[in-house]
N, C-alpha and C positions, 0 to 999 in steps of 0.2 A: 504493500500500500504506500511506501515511504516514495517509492519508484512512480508513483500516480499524484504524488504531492499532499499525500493524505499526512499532514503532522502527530505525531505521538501525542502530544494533549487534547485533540481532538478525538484522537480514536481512545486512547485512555480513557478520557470523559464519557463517550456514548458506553464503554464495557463496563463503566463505576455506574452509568445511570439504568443500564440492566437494557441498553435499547439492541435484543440480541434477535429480531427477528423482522419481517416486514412487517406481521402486526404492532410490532412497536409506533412503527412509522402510522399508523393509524390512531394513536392515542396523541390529540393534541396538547392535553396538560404535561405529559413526559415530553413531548419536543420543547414546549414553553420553557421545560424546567431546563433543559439543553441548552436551548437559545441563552435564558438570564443567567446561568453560569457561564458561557462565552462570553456577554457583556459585562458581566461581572471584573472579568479578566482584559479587559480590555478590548476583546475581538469582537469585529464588526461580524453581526450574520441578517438573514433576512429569515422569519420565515414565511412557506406558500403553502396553500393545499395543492394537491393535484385530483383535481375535478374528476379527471377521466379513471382514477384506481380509487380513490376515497382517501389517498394519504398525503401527510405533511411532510415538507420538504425542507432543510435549512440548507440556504447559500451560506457558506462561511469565506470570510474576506480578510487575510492576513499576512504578514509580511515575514519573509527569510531571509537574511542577509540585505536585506534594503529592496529586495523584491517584491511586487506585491502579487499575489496567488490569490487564487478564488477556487474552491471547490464547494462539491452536492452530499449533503449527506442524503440516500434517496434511495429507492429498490434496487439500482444497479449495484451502491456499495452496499448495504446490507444482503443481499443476496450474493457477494461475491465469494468464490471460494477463501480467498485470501480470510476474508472477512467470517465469516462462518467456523473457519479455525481457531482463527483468534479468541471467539464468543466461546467454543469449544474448551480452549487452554483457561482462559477467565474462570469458567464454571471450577476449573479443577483445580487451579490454585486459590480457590475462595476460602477453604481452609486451613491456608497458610498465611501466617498473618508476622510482621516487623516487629521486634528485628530477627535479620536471619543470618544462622551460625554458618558459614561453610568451611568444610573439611575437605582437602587433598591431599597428597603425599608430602608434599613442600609445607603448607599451611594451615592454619585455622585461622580465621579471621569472621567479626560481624559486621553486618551488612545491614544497615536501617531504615533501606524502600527500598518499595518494588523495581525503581528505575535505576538504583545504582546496582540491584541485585541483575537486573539484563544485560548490564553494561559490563558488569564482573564476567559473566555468564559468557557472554557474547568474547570477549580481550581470551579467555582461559579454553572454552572450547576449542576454538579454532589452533592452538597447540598441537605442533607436530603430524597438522594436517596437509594436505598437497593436491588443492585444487587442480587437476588437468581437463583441457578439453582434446576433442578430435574431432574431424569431420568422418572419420571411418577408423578402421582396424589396420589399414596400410600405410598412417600415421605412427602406427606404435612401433616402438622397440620389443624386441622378445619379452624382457621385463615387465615391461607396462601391459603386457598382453596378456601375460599369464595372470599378472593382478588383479584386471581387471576382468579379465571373460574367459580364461581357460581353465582355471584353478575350480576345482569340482568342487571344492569348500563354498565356494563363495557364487558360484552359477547356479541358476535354476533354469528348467527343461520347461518347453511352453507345447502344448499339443495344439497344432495347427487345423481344422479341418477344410472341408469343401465350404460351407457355408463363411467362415470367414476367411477363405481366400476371395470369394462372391463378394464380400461385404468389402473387405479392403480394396478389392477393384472397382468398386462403384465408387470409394470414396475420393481414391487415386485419380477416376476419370472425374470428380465434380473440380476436386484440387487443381488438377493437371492441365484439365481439360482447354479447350477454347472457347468456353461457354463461361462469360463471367460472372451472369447472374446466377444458375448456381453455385458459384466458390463463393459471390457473396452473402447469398442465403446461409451456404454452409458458416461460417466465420459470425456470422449474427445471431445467431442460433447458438453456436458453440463456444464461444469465447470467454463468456464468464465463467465457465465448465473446465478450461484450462487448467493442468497441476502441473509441478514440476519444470515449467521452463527456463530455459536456459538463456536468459535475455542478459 
């Protein structure tokens, strides 16, 4: 979401104020409560109903570095997978509550919010890790090959049938094809449904 311009105190605030589904977006004294805590803070928002779904909508208007940015809190983000996980994680850390101990092999140290605990999380995870990409397997070295896709520990076998090689062909010719309104059907359809990409 950080990648869509969506800021952490925004998204932070809709998971504190429980706004975790698109009926939320239907409840206008919970957007109200949204909105006066943005003004609260200083940020500009508006908000709208949207006639045509029955729900409320807040434009939020605020600046990053001197920039000024406008985003939708609205069915697109609350239905997005991004978003949906998020609400997910939320639910599950609601019983964990500041300050928090953490233990590693090197240290013990406390931590006294939730934001310097993601921030710790985030600098420490990423230890001794080795993001690579490829456009294929004829990019790799023996090494990276076996790491990655040949070592029996670490691969799983997928069973192919006739039906989704049928399916993958239809999808291949809407992608592929020279017909662009259904690629664009297909991507309007599909996009909020996206996981795991590599952008």
């Amino acid at each position: 979401l950080d990648r869509r311009n969506y800021p952490f105190f925004l998204i932070n605030l809709l998971l504190e104020q429980n706004v975790d589904s698109r009926d939320s977006l239907k409840k206008k004294a919970l957007m109200e409560k949204v909105q006066t805590q943005l003004n609260n803070k200083g940020i500009f928002s508006v908000l709208r109903k949207d006639e045509e779904h029955g729900i409320y909508e807040l434009v939020v208007d605020f600046q990053v570095n001197g920039m000024s940015l406008t985003v939708k809190v609205d069915k697109i983000l609350i239905g997005s997978v991004e978003y949906r996980n998020l609400v997910g994680l939320h639910k599950e850390l609601q019983s964990f509550t500041p300050p928090f101990k953490v233990n590693n092999s090197s240290e013990s140290i406390t931590i006294e919010n939730e934001a310097r605990l993601l921030d710790y999380l985030y600098k420490h995870g990423k230890k001794g890790l080795v993001i690579q990409r490829y456009k294929g397997l004829g990019e790799m070295t023996p090494n990276q090959l076996w790491e990655t896709t040949m070592d029996p520990e670490k691969r799983f076998m997928l069973r192919v049938s006739i039906q989704d090689a049928v399916e993958a062909d239809k999808i291949f010719t809407i992608l592929m094809g020279d017909e662009v309104e259904p690629r664009k059907n297909f991507i309007q359809t599909n996009a909020l449904e996206a996981q795991n990409l590599d952008v």
